[in-house]
C-alpha positions in Angstrom: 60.7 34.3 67.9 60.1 37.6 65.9 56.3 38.8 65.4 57.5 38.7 61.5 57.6 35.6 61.2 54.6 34.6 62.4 52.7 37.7 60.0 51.6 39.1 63.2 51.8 41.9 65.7 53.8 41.4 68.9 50.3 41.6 71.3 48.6 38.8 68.3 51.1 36.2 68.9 51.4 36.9 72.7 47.2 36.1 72.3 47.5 33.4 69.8 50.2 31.9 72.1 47.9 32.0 75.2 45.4 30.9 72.9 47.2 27.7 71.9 47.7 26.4 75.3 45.1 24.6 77.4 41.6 25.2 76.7 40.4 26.8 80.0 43.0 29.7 79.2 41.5 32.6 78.2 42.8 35.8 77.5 41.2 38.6 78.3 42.9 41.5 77.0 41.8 45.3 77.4 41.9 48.0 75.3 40.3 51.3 75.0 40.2 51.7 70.9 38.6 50.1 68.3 41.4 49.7 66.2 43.3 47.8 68.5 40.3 45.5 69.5 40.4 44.4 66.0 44.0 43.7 66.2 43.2 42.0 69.0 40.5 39.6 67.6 42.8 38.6 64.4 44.9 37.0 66.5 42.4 33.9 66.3 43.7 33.8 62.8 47.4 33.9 63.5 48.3 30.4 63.2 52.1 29.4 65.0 54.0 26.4 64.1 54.9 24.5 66.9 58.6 25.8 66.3 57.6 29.1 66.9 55.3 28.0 69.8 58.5 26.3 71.2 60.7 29.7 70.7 57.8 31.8 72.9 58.3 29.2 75.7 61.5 29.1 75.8 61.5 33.0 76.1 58.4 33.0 78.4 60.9 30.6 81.0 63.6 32.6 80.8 61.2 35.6 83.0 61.8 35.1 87.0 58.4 35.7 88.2 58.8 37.4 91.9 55.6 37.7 94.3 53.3 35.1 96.0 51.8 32.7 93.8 48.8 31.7 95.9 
């Protein structure tokens, strides 16, 4: 899944992906410039079909998460 095809930034469709999953997710993301704070609150706009919300799962389960996970 390519940030072109979804009309979006890479960091918008990692937020509208978080955004699209359970309601008590919420993304917090930080920034220290305006401009990217605006990026960042587009994403609410970026709409992904659920092919394209398939394609950033598959690639979010191909990361091996290492550490303790409470």
């Amino acid at each position: 899944m390519d940030a072109e095809r979804a009309a979006a930034i890479p960091d918008q469709v990692a937020l509208a992906w978080l955004l699209a999953q359970q309601s008590r997710i919420v993304p917090i993301p930080g920034t220290r410039r305006i401009a990217r704070l605006e990026e960042n609150l587009t994403a609410t706009a970026v709409a992904l079909s659920a092919d394209q919300l398939a394609d950033v799962i598959g690639l979010a389960a191909r990361i091996e998460v290492i550490g303790d996970t409470c």
